[in-house]
Wavefront OBJ file of the C-alpha trace (Angstrom):
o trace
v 85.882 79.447 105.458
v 86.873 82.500 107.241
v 90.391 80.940 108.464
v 90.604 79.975 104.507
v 90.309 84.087 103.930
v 92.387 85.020 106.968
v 95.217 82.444 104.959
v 94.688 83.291 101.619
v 95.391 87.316 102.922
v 99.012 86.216 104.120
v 99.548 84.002 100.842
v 98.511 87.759 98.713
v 101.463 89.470 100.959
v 103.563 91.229 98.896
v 101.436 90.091 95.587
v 98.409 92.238 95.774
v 97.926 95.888 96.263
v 96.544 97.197 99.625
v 93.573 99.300 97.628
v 93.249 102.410 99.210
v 89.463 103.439 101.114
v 88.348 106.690 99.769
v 85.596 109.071 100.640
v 83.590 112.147 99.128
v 82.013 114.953 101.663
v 79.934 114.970 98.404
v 79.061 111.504 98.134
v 78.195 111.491 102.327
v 75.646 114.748 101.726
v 73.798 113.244 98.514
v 73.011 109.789 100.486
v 73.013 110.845 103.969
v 75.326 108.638 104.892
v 79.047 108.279 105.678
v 80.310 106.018 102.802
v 83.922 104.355 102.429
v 85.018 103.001 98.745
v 87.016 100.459 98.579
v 89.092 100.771 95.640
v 89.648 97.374 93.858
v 89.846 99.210 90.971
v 93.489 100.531 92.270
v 93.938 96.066 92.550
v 96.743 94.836 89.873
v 95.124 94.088 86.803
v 92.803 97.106 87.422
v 90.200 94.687 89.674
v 89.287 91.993 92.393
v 89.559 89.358 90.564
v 93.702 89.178 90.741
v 93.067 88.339 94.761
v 91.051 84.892 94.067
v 93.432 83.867 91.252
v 96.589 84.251 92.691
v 95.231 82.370 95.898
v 93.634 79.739 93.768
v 97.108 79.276 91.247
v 99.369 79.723 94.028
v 98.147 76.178 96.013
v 98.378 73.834 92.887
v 101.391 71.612 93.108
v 104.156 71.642 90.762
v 103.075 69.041 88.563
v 99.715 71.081 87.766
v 101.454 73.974 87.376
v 103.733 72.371 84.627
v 100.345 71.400 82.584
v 99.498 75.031 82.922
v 95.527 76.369 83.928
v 92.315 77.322 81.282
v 89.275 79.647 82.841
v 87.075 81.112 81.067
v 85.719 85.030 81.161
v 84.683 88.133 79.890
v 87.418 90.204 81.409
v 88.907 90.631 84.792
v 89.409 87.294 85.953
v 91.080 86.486 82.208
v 93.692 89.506 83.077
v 94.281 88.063 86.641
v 94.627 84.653 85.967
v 97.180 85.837 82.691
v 99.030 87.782 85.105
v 99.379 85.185 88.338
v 100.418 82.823 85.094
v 103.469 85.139 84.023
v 104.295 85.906 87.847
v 104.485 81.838 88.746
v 105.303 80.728 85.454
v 102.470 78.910 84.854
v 101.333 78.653 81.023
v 97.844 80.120 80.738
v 94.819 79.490 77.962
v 91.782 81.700 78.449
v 88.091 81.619 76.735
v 86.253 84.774 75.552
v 83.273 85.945 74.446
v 83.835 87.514 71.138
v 82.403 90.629 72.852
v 84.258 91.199 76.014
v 85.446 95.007 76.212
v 88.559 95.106 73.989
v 91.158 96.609 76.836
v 90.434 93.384 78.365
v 91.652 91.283 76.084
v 94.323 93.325 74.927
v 95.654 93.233 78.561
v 95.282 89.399 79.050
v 96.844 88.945 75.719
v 99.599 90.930 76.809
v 100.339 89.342 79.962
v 100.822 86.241 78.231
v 97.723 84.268 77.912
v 96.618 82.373 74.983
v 92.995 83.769 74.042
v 90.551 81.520 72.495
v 87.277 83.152 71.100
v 84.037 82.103 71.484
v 80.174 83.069 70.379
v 77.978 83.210 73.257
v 74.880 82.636 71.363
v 76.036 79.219 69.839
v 78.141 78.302 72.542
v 78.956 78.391 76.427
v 82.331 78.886 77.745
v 81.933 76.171 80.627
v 81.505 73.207 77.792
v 84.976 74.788 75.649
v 86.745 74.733 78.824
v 85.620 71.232 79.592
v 86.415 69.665 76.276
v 89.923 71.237 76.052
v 90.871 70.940 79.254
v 90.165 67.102 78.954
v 92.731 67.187 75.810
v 95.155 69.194 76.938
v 95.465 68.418 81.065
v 94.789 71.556 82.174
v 93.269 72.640 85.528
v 90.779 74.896 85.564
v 90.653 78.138 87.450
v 86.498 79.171 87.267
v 85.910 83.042 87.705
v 83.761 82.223 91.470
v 82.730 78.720 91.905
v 86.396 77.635 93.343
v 86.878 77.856 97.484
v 90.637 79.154 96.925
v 88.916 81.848 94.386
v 86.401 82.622 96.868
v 88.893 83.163 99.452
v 90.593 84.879 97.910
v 87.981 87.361 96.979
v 87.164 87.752 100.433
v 90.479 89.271 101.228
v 89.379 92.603 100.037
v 86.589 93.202 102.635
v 89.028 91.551 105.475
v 91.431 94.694 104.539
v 88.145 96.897 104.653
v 87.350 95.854 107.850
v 90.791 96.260 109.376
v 91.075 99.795 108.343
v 87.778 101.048 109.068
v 86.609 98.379 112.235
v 82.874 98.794 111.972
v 80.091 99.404 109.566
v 76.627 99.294 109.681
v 76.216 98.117 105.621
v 78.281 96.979 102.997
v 77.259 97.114 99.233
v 79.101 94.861 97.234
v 78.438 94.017 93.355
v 77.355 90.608 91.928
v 78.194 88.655 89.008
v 78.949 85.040 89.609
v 78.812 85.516 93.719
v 82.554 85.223 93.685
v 83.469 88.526 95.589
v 79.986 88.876 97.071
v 80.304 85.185 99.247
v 83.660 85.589 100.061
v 83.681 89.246 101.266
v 80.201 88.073 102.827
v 82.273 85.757 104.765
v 84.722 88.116 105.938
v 82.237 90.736 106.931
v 80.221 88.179 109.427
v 83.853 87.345 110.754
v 85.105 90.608 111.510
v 81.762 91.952 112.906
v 78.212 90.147 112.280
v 75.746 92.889 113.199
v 77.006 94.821 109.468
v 74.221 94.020 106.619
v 75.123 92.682 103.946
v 73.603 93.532 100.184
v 75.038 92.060 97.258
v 73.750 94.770 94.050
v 73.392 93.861 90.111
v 71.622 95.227 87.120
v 68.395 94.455 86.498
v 68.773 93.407 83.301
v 71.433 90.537 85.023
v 68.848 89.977 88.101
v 69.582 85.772 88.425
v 70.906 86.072 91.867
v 68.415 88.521 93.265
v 65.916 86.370 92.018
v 68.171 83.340 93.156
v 68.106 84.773 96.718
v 64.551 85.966 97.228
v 63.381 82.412 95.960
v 65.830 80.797 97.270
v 65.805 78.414 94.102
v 68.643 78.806 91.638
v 67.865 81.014 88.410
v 69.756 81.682 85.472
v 69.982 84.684 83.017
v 70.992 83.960 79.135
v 73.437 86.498 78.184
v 71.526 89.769 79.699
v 72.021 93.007 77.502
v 73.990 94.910 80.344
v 76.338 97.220 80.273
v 77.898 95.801 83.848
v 79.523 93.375 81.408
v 81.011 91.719 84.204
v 77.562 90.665 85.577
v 76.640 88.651 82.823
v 77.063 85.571 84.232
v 74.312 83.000 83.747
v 74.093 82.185 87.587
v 75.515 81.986 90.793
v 77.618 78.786 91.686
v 77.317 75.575 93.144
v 79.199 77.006 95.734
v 78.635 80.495 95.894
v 74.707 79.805 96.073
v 74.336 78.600 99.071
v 77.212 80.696 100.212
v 75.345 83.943 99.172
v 71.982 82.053 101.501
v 73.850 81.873 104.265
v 75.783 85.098 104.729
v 74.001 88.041 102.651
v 71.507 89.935 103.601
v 69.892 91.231 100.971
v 70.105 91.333 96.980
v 68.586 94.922 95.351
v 69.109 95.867 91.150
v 69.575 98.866 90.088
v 68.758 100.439 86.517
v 71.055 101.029 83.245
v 70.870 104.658 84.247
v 71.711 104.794 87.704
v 74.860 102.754 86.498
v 76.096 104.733 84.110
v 74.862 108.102 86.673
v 77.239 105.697 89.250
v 80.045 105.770 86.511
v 79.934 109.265 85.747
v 79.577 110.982 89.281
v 82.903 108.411 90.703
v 84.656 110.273 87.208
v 83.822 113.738 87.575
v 83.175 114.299 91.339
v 86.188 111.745 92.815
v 87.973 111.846 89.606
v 87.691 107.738 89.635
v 87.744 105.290 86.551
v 85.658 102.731 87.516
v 83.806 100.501 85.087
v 80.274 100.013 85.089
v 80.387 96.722 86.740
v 82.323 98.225 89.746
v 79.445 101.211 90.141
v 77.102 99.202 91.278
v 76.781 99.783 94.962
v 77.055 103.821 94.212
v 74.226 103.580 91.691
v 72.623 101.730 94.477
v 73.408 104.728 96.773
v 72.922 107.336 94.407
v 69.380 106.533 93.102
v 67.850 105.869 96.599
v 67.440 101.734 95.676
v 69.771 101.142 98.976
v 68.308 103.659 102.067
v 71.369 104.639 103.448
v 72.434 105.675 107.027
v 75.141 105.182 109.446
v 78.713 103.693 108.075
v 78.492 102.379 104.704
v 81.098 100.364 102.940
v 81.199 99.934 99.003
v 83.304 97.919 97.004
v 84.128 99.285 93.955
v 85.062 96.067 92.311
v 87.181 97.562 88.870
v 88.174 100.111 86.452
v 88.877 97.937 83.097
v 86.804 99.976 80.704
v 87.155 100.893 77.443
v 87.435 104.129 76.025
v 84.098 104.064 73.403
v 81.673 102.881 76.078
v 83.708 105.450 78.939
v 83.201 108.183 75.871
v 79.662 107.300 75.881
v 78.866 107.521 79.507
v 80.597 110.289 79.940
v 79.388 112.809 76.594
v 75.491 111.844 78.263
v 73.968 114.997 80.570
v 76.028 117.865 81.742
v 79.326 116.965 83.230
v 79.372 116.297 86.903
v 75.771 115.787 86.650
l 1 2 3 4 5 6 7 8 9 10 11 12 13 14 15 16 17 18 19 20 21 22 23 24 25 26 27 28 29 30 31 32 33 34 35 36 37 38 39 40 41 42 43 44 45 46 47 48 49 50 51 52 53 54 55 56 57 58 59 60 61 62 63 64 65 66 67 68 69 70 71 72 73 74 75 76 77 78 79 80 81 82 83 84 85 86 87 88 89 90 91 92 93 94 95 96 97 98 99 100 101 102 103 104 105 106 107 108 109 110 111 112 113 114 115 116 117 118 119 120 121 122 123 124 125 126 127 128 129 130 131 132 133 134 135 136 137 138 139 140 141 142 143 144 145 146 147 148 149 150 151 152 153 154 155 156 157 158 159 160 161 162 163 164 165 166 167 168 169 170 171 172 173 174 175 176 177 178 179 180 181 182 183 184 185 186 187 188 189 190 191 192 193 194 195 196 197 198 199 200 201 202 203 204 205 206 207 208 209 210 211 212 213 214 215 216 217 218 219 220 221 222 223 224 225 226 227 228 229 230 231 232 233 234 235 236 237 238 239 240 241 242 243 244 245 246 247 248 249 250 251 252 253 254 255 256 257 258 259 260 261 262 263 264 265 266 267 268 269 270 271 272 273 274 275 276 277 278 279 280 281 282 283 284 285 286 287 288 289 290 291 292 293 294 295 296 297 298 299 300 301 302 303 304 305 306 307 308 309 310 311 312 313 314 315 316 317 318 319
């Protein structure tokens, strides 16, 4: 799987951003630790997520790409897989919740896709996609449980690694396992003795659970604010993916993430939504002892501006 990330890197040439590694003297002093953010919220399409799509899209054959491609999500992976669509003109179709953040879908809408709404309490997205993908010939691009996706995702903490060489720990956030296998991957490639520790909410704790019982749990549509953690479980794939190569899997509170959302905007003047704070609340609130090198992917910045307003009017600024 690491050759598959090492490939999917030179298929993303001249396609995805090179997201620049920042640091804060502030950030180092507060955790004791030197820290290096990886900013995939710089990524087109404001996240991650464009990485495993366009690697994924990119390797269908011409005849699949005439039927065009369905996924389902709350978000980021809906912009990314809108956007690959309009770059390889592939037609795209694209199932939401009816209460994904609406920058999201204005953004996915505008790159092209066709948006199809959905109630998660009455319905899940995985049985829509099945149905009309049947009727229509689709293929489906999933948000993680896909090898090319998972690759793909990987490539971010391959370019981590080959600016920065070594690091003791890497923090990286966890919805469906997508980005947290593949950069998993990557990391044990480029140099095994860095930890691991994949970070969620604990209000979307499936996959810490998952890993520390190492029996598959699932979470029914947790009342986050990470919205892009509220996946019901890891994958058939990413599962045992997330066994074999993390380390560790720690939650952090709904305070800590939005204290993780507001110090990245006032102290490093960074938009980063709450899902993509995770490993800095980790950091921040002491859940992650930190020392040495410490890498953290800051996984987006799609947020909108009511919930940004409301993180940002709580405390005293640069609190």
């Amino acid at each position: 799987m690491f050759e598959r990330i090492k490939e999917a890197k030179e298929r993303l040439r001249g396609y995805a951003n090179v997201t620049p590694i920042m640091t804060s003297r502030t950030l180092n002093q507060w955790v004791g630790a030197e820290v290096f953010l990886k900013c995939e919220n710089f990524q087109r399409v404001g996240a991650f997520k464009f990485r495993g799509a366009f690697n994924a899209i990119s390797r269908l054959t011409a005849q699949q790409r005439s039927r065009g491609v369905i996924t389902y999500s709350s978000g980021n992976h809906a912009q990314a897989v809108a956007l690959v669509g309009r770059l390889l003109g592939v037609q795209t179709t694209v199932i939401m919740p009816n209460n994904a953040p609406l920058t999201k879908r204005a953004a996915t809408e505008g790159y092209g896709a066709t948006v199809i709404d959905y109630d998660p309490a009455e319905s899940t997205r995985e049985e829509m996609a099945k149905v009309i993908k049947s009727e229509r010939g689709y293929t489906l691009i999933p948000p993680f449980d896909h090898a090319d996706v998972i690759a793909g995702q990987g490539t971010a903490a391959l370019e981590l690694f080959e600016e920065v060489k070594t690091l003791d720990l890497l923090l990286i956030p966890c919805g469906g396992g997508g980005l947290l296998s593949g950069s998993a991957i990557a990391v044990k490639g480029m140099d095994p003795g860095c930890s691991v520790v994949g970070i969620e909410p604990e209000l979307a704790d499936d996959a810490t659970r998952s890993f520390h019982t190492q029996t598959l749990q699932t979470v029914s549509n947790p009342p986050t604010i990470a919205d892009g953690t509220r996946t019901p479980s890891l994958g058939k794939l990413t599962f045992p993916l997330v066994l074999k190569y993390v380390d560790d899997m720690r939650t952090v509170s709904e305070d800590a993430i939005v204290e993780a959302v507001r110090f990245l905007f006032y102290r490093m003047k960074l938009v980063v939504e709450p899902s993509g704070a995770l490993g800095v609340a980790a950091l921040l609130s002491g859940a992650i002892p930190a020392s040495g090198r410490v890498g953290v992917m800051i996984s987006g910045g799609n947020i909108d501006a009511g919930t940004m307003s409301r993180i940002l009017s709580r405390g005293n600024e640069g609190s």
